[in-house]
N, CA, C and O atoms as a GROMACS GRO file, in nm:
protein
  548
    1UNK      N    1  10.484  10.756  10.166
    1UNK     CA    2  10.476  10.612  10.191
    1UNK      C    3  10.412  10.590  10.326
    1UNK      O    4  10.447  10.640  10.433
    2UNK      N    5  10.304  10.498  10.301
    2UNK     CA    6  10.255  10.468  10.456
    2UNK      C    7  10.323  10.357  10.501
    2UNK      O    8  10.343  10.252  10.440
    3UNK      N    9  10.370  10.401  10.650
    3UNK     CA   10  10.467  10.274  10.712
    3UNK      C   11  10.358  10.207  10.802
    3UNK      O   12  10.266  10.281  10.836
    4UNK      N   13  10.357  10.068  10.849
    4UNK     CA   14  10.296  10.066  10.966
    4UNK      C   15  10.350  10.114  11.083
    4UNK      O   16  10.465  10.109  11.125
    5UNK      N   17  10.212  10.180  11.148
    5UNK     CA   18  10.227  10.248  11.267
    5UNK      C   19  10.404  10.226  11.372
    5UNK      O   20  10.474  10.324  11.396
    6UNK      N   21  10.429  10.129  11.403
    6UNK     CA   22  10.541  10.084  11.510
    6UNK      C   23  10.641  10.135  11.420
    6UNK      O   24  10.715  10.227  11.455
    7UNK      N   25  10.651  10.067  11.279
    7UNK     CA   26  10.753  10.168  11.209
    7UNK      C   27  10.801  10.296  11.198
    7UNK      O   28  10.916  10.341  11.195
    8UNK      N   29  10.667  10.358  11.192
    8UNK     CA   30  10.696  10.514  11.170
    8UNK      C   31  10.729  10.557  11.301
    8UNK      O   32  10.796  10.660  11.316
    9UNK      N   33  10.689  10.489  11.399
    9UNK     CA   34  10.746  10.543  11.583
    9UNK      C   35  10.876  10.552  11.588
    9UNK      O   36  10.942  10.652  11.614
   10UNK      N   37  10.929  10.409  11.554
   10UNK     CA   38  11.059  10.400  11.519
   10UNK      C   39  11.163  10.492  11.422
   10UNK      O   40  11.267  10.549  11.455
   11UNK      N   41  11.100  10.485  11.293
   11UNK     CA   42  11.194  10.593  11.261
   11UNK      C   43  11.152  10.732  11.322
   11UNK      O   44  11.262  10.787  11.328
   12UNK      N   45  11.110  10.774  11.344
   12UNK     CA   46  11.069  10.923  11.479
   12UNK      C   47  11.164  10.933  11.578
   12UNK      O   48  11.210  11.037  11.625
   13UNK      N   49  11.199  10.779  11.616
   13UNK     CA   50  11.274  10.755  11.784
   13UNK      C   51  11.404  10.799  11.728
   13UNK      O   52  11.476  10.874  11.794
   14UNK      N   53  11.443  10.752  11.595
   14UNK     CA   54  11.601  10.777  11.537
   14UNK      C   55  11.625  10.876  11.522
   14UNK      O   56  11.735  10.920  11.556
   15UNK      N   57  11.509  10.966  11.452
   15UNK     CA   58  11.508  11.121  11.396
   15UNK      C   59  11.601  11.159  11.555
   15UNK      O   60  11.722  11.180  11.550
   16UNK      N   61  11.550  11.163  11.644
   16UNK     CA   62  11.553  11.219  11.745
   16UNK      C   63  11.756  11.242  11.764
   16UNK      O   64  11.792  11.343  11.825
   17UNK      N   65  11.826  11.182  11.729
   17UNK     CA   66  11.966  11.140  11.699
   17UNK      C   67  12.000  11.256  11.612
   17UNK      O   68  11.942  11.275  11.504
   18UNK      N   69  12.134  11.367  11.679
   18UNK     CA   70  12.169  11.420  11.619
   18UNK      C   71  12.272  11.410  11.443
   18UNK      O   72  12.361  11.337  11.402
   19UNK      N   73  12.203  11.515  11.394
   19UNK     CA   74  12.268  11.460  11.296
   19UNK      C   75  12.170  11.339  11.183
   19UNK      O   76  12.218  11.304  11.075
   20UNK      N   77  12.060  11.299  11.222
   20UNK     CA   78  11.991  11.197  11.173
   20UNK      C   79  11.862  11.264  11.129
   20UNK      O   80  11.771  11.306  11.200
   21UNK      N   81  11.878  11.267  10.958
   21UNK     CA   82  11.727  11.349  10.876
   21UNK      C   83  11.646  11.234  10.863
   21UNK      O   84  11.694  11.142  10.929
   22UNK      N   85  11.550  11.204  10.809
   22UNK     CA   86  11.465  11.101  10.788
   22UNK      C   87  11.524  11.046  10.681
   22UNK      O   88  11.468  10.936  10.676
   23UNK      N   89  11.570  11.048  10.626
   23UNK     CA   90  11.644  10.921  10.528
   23UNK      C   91  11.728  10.842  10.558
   23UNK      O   92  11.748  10.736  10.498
   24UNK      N   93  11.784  10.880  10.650
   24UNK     CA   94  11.899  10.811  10.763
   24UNK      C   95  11.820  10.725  10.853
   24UNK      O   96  11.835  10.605  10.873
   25UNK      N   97  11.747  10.792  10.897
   25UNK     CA   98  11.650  10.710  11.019
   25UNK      C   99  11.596  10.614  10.956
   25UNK      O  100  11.597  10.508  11.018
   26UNK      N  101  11.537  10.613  10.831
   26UNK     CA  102  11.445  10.479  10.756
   26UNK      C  103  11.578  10.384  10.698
   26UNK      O  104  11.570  10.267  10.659
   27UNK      N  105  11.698  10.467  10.706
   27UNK     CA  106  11.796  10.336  10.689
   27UNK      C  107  11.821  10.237  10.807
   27UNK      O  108  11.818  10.114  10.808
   28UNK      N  109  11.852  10.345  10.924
   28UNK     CA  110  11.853  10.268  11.062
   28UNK      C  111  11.755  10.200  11.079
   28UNK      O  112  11.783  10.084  11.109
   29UNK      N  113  11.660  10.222  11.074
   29UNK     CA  114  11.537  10.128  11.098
   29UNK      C  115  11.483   9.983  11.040
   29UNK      O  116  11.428   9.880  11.080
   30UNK      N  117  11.540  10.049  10.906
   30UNK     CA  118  11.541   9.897  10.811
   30UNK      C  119  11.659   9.825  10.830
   30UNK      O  120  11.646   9.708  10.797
   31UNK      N  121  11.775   9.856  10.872
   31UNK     CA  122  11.902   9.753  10.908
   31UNK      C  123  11.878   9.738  11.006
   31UNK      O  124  11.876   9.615  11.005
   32UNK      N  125  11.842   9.778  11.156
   32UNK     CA  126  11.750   9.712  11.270
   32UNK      C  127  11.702   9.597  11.236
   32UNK      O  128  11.759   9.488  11.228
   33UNK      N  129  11.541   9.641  11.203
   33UNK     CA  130  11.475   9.520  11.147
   33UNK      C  131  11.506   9.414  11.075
   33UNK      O  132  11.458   9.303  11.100
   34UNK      N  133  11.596   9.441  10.971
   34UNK     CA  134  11.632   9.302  10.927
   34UNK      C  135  11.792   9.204  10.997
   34UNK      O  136  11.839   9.097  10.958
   35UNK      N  137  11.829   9.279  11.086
   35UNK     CA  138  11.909   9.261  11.146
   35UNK      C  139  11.887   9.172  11.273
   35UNK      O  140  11.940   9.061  11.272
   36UNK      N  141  11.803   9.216  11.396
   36UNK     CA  142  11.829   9.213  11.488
   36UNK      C  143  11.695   9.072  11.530
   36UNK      O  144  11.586   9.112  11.570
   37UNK      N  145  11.718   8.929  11.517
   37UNK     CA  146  11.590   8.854  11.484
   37UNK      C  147  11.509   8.864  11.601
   37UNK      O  148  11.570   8.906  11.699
   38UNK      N  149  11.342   8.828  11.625
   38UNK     CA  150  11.260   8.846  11.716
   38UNK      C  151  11.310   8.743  11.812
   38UNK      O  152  11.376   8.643  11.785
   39UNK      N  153  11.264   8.787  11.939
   39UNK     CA  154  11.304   8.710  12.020
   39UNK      C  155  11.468   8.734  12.096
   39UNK      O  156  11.497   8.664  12.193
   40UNK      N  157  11.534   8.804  12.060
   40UNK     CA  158  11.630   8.795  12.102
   40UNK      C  159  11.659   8.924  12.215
   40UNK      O  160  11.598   9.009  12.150
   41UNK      N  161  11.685   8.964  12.278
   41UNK     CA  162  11.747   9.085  12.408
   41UNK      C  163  11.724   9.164  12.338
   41UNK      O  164  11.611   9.212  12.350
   42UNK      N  165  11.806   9.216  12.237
   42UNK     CA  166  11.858   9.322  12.177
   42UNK      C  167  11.719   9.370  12.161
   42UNK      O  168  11.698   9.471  12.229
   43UNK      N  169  11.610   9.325  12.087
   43UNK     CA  170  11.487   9.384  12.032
   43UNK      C  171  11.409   9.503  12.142
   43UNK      O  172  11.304   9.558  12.112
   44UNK      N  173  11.471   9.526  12.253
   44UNK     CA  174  11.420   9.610  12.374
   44UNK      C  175  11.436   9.727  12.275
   44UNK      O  176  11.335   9.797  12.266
   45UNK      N  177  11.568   9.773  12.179
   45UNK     CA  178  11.630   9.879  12.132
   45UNK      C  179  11.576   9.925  12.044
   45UNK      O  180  11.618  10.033  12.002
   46UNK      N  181  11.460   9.860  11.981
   46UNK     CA  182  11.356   9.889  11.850
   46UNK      C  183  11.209   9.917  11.913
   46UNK      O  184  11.107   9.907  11.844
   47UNK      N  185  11.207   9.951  12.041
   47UNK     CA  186  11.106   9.991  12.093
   47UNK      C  187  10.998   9.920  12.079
   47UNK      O  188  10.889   9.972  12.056
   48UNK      N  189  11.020   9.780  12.094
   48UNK     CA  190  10.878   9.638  12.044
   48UNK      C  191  10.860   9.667  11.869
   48UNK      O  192  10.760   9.606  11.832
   49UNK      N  193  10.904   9.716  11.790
   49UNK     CA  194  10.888   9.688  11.690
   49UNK      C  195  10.947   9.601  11.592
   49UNK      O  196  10.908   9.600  11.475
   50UNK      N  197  11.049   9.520  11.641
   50UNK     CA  198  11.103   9.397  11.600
   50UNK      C  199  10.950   9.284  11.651
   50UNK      O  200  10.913   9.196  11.574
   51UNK      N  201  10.889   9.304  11.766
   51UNK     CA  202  10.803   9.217  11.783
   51UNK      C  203  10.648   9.223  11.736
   51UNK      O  204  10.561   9.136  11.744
   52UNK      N  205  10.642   9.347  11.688
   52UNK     CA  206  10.491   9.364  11.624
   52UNK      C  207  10.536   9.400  11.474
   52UNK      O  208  10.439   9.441  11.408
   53UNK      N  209  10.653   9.397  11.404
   53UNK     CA  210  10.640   9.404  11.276
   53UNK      C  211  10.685   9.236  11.234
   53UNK      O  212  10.739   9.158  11.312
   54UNK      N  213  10.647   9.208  11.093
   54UNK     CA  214  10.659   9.076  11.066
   54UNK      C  215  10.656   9.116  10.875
   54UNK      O  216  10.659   9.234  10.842
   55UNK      N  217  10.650   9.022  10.783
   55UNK     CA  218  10.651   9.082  10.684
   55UNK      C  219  10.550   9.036  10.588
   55UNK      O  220  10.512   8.920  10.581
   56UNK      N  221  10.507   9.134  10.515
   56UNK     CA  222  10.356   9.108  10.427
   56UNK      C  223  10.383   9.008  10.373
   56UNK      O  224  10.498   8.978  10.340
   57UNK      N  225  10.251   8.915  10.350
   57UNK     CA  226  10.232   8.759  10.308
   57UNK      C  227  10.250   8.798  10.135
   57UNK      O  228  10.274   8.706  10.057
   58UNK      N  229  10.240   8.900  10.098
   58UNK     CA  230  10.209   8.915   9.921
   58UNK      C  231  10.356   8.970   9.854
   58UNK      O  232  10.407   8.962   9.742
   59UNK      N  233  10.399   9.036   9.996
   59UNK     CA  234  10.568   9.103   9.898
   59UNK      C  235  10.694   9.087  10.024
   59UNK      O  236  10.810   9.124  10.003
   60UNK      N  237  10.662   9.045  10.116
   60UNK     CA  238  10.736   9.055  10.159
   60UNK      C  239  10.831   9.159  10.225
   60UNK      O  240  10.946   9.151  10.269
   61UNK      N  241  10.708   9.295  10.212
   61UNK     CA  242  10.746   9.417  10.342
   61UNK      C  243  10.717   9.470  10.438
   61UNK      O  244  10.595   9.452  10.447
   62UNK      N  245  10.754   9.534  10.530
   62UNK     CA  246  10.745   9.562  10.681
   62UNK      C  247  10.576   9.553  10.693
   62UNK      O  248  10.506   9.648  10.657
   63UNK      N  249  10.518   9.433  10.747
   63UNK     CA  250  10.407   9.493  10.783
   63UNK      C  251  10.383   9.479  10.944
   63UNK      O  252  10.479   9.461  11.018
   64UNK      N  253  10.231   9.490  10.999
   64UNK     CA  254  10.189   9.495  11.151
   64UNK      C  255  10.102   9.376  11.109
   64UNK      O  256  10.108   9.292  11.198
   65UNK      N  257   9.997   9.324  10.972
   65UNK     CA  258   9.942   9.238  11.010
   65UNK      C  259  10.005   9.160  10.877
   65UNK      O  260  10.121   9.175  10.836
   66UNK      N  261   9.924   9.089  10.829
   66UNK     CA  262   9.858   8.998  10.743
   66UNK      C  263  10.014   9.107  10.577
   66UNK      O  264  10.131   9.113  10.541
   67UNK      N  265   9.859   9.164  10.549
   67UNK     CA  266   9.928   9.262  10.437
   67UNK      C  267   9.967   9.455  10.520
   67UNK      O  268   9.914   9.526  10.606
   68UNK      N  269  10.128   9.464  10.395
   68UNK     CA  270  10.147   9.592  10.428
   68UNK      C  271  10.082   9.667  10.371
   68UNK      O  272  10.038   9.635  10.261
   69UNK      N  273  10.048   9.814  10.436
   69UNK     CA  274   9.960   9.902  10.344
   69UNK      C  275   9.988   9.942  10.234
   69UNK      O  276   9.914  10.036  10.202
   70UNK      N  277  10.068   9.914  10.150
   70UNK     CA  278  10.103   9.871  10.012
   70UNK      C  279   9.977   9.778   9.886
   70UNK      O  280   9.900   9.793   9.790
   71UNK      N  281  10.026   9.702   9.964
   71UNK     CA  282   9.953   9.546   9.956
   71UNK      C  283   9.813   9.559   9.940
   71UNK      O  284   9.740   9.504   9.858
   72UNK      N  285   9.776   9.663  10.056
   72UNK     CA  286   9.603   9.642  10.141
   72UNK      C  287   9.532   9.742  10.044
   72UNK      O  288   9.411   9.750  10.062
   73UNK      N  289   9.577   9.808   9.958
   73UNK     CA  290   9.569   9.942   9.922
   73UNK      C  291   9.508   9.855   9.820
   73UNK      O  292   9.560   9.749   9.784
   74UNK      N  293   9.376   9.908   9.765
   74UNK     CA  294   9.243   9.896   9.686
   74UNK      C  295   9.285   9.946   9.540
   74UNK      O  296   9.227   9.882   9.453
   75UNK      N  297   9.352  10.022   9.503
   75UNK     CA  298   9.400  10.083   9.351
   75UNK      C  299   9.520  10.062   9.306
   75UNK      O  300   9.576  10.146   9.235
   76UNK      N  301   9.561   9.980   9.332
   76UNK     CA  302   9.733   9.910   9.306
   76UNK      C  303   9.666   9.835   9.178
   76UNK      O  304   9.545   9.816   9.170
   77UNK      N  305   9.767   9.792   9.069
   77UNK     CA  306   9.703   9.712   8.973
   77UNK      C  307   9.817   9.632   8.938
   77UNK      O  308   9.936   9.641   8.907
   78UNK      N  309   9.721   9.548   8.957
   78UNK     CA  310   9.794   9.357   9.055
   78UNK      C  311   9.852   9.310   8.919
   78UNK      O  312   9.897   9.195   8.924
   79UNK      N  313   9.863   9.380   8.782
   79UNK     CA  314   9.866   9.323   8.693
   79UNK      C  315  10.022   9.356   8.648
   79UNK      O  316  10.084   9.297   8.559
   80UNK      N  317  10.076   9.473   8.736
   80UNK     CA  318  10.252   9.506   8.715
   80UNK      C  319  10.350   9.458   8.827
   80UNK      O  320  10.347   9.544   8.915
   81UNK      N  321  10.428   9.365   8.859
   81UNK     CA  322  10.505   9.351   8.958
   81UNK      C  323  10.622   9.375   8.907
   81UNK      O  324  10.678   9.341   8.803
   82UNK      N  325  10.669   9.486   9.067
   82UNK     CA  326  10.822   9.508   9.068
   82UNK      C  327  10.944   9.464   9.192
   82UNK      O  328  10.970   9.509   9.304
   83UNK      N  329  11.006   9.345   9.103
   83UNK     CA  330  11.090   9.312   9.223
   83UNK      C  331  11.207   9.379   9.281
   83UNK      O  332  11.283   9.431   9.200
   84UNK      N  333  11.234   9.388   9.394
   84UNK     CA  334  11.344   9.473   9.438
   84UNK      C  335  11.390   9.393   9.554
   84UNK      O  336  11.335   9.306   9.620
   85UNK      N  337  11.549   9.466   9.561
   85UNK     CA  338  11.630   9.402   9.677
   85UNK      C  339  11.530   9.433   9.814
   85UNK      O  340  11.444   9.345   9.804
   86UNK      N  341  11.509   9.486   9.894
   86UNK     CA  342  11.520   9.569   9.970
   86UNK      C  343  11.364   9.667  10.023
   86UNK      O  344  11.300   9.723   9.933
   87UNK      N  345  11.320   9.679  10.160
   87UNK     CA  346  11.212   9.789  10.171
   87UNK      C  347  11.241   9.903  10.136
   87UNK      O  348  11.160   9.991  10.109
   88UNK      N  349  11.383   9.914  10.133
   88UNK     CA  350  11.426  10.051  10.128
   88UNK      C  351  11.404  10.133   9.967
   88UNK      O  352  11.413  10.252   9.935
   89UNK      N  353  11.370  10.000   9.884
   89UNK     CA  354  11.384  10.034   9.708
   89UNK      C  355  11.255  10.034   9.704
   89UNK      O  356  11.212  10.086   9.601
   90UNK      N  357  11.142   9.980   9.806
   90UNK     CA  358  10.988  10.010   9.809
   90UNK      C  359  10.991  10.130   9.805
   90UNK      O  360  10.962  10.199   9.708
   91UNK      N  361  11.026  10.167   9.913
   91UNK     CA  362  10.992  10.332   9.984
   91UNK      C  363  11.030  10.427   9.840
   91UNK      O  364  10.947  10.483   9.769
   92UNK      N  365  11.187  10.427   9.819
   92UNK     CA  366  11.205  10.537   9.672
   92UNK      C  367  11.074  10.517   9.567
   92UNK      O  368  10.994  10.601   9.528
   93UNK      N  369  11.081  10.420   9.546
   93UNK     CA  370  10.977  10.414   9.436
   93UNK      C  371  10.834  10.460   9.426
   93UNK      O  372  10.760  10.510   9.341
   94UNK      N  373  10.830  10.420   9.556
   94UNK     CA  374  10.655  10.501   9.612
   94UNK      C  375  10.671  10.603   9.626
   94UNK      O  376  10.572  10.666   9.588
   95UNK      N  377  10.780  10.690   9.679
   95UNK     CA  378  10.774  10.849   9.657
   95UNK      C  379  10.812  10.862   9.571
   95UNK      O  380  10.821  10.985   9.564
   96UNK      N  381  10.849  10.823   9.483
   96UNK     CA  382  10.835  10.897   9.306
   96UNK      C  383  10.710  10.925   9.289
   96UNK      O  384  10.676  11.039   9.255
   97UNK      N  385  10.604  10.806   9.313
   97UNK     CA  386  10.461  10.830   9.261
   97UNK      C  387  10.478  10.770   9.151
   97UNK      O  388  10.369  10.793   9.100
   98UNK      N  389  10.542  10.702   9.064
   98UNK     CA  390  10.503  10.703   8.890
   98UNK      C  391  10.450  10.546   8.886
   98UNK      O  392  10.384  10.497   8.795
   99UNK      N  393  10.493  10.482   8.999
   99UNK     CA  394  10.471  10.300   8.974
   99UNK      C  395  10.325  10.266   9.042
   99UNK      O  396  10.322  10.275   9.164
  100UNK      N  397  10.231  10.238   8.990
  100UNK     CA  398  10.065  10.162   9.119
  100UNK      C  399  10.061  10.006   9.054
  100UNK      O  400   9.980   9.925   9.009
  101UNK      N  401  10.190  10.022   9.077
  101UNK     CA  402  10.148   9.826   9.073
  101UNK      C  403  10.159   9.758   9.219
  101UNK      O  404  10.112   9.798   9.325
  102UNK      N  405  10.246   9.626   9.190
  102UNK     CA  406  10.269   9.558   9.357
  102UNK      C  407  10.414   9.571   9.324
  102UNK      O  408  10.465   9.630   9.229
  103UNK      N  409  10.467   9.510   9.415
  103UNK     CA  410  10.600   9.509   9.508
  103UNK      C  411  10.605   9.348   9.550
  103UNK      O  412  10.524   9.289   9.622
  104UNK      N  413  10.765   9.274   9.460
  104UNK     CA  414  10.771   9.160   9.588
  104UNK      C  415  10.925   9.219   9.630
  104UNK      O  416  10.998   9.276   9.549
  105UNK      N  417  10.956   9.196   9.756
  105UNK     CA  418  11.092   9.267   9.850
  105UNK      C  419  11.180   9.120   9.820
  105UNK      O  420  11.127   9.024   9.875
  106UNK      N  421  11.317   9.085   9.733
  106UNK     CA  422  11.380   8.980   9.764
  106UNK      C  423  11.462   8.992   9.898
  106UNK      O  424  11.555   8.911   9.900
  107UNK      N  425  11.456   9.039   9.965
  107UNK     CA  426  11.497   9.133  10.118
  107UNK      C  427  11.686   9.044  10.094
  107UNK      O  428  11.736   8.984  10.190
  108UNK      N  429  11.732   9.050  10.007
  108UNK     CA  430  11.878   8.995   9.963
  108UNK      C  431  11.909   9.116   9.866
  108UNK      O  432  11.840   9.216   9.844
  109UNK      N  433  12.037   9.077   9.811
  109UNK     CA  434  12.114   9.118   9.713
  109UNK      C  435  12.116   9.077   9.553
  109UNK      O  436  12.140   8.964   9.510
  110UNK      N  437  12.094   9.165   9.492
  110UNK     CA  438  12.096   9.099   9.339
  110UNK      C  439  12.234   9.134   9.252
  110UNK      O  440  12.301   9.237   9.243
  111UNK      N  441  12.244   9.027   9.204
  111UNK     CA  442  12.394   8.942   9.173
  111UNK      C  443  12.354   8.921   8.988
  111UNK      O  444  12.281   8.823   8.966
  112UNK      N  445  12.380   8.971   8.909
  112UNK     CA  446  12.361   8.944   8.797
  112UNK      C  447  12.472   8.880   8.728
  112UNK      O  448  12.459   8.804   8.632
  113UNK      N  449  12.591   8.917   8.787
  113UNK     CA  450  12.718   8.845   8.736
  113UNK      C  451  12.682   8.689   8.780
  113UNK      O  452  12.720   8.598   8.707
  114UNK      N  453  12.607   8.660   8.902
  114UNK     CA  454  12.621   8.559   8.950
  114UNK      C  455  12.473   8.445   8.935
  114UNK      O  456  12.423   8.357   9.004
  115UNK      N  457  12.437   8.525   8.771
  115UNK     CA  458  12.268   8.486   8.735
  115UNK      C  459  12.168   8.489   8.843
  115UNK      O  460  12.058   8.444   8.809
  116UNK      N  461  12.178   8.533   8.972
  116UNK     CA  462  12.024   8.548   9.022
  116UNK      C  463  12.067   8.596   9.148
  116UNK      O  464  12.182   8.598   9.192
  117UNK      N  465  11.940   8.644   9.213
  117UNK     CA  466  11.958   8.677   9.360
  117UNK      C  467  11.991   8.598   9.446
  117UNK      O  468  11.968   8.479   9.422
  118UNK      N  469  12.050   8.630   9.561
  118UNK     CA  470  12.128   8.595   9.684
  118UNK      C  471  12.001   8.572   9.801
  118UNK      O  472  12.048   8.638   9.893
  119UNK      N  473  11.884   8.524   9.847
  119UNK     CA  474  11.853   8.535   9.927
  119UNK      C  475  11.921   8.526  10.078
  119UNK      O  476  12.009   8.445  10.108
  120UNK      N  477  11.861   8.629  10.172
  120UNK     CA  478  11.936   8.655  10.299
  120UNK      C  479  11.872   8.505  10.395
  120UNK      O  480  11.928   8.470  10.499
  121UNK      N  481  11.743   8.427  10.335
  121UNK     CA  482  11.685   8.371  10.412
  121UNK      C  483  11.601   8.250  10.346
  121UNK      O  484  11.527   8.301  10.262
  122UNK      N  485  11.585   8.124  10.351
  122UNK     CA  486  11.543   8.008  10.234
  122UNK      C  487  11.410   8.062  10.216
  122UNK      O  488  11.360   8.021  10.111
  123UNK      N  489  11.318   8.158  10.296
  123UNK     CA  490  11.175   8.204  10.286
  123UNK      C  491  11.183   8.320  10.086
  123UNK      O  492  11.096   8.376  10.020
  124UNK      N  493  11.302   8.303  10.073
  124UNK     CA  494  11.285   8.430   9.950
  124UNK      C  495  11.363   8.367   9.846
  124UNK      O  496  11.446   8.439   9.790
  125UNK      N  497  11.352   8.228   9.803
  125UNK     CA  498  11.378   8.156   9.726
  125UNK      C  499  11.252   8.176   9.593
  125UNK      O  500  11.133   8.192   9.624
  126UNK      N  501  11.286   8.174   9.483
  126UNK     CA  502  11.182   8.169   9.412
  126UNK      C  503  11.062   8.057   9.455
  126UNK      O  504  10.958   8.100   9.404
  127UNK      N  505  11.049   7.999   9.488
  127UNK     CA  506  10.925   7.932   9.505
  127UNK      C  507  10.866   7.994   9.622
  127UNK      O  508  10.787   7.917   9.676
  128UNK      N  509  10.875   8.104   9.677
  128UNK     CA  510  10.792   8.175   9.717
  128UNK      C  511  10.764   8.279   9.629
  128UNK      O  512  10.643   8.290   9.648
  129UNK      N  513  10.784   8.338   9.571
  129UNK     CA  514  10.731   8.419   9.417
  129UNK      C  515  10.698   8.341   9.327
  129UNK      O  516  10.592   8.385   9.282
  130UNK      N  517  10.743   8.200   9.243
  130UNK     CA  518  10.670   8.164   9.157
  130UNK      C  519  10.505   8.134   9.135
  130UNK      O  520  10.429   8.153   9.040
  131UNK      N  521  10.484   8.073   9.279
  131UNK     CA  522  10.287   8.065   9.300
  131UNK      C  523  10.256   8.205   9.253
  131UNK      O  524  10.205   8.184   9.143
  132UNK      N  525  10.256   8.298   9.267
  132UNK     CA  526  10.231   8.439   9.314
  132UNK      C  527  10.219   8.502   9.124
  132UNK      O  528  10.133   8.548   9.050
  133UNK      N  529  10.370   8.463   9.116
  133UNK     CA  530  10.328   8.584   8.978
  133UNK      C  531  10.294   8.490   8.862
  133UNK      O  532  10.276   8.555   8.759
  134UNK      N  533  10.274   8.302   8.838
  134UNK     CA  534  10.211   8.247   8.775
  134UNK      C  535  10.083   8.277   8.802
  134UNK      O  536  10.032   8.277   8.690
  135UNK      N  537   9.952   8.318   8.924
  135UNK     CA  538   9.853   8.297   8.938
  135UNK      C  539   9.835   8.482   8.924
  135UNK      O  540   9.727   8.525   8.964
  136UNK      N  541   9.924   8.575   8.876
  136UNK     CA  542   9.871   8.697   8.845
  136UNK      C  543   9.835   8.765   8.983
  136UNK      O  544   9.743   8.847   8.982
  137UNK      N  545   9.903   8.735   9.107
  137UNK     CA  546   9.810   8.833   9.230
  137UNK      C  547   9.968   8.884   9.305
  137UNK      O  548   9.968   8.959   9.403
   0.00000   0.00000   0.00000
C-alpha cells in the first residue's frame, strides 16, 4: 500500500516503540489521525502530519493532496466501489491484491442492526457518496 509520504514517516516514528511491528504502528497512526483534530497542541506528537495530511476528495483517505495514491492511480476501475468503515479496511484489502476498483472510507462505524452507518462527522453522510456513485466516478 502506498501511504502518503508524512504517513509512512509516521508510522516509521511508531515502529521505533518497543514492542510495536508495523501493524500496530498503522493502527497508532490511524487513531492519531482521526483522533487528534488540526490545529490543536497535541498535533506537535504526529510529527506535522496531522497538518499536511487531509483526506482524498474521491474516498475519503489519508491523503497529502487533492487525491490519495489510491485514487491517483491510472488502473483502478472506477466501475467497482468498495465501501468500508475505516483506512485501516483500505490498507487489508490492498494487500490482498484481489480488489482494483475504488474505495469510499465511511471513516465511522457500520451498524446494520441499526440500518446504516454511524458517521463520526456530518462530512460522511450519504450525500457525500450519493453524487459520486450515481455519476459512476
Amino acid at each position: 500500500m502506498l501511504y502518503p509520504p508524512s504517513l509512512s514517516r509516521l508510522i516509521e516514528a511508531l515502529r521505533c516503540l518497543p514492542g510495536v511491528g508495523p501493524k500496530s504502528a498503522q493502527r497508532m497512526a490511524f487513531h492519531l489521525l482521526e483522533r487528534i483534530p488540526r490545529g490543536t497542541r497535541d498535533r506537535r506528537s504526529t510529527g506535522g502530519a496531522v497538518d499536511r495530511l487531509g483526506h482524498c476528495r474521491r474516498c475519503r483517505m489519508f491523503a497529502e493532496g487533492e487525491l490519495c495514491p489510491v485514487c491517483a492511480a491510472h488502473g483502478r476501475d472506477r466501475s467497482l466501489l468498495c465501501v468500508v468503515e475505516s483506512p485501516a479496511d483500505v490498507v487489508a484489502i490492498e494487500q490482498s491484491g484481489s480488489f482494483r476498483g475504488c474505495y469510499f472510507v465511511l471513516m465511522g462505524h457500520l451498524s446494520p442492526l441499526d440500518g446504516w452507518a454511524r458517521p463520526r462527522s456530518a462530512s460522511t453522510r450519504s450525500s457525500t457518496c450519493s453524487p459520486r456513485v450515481r455519476s459512476g466516478r
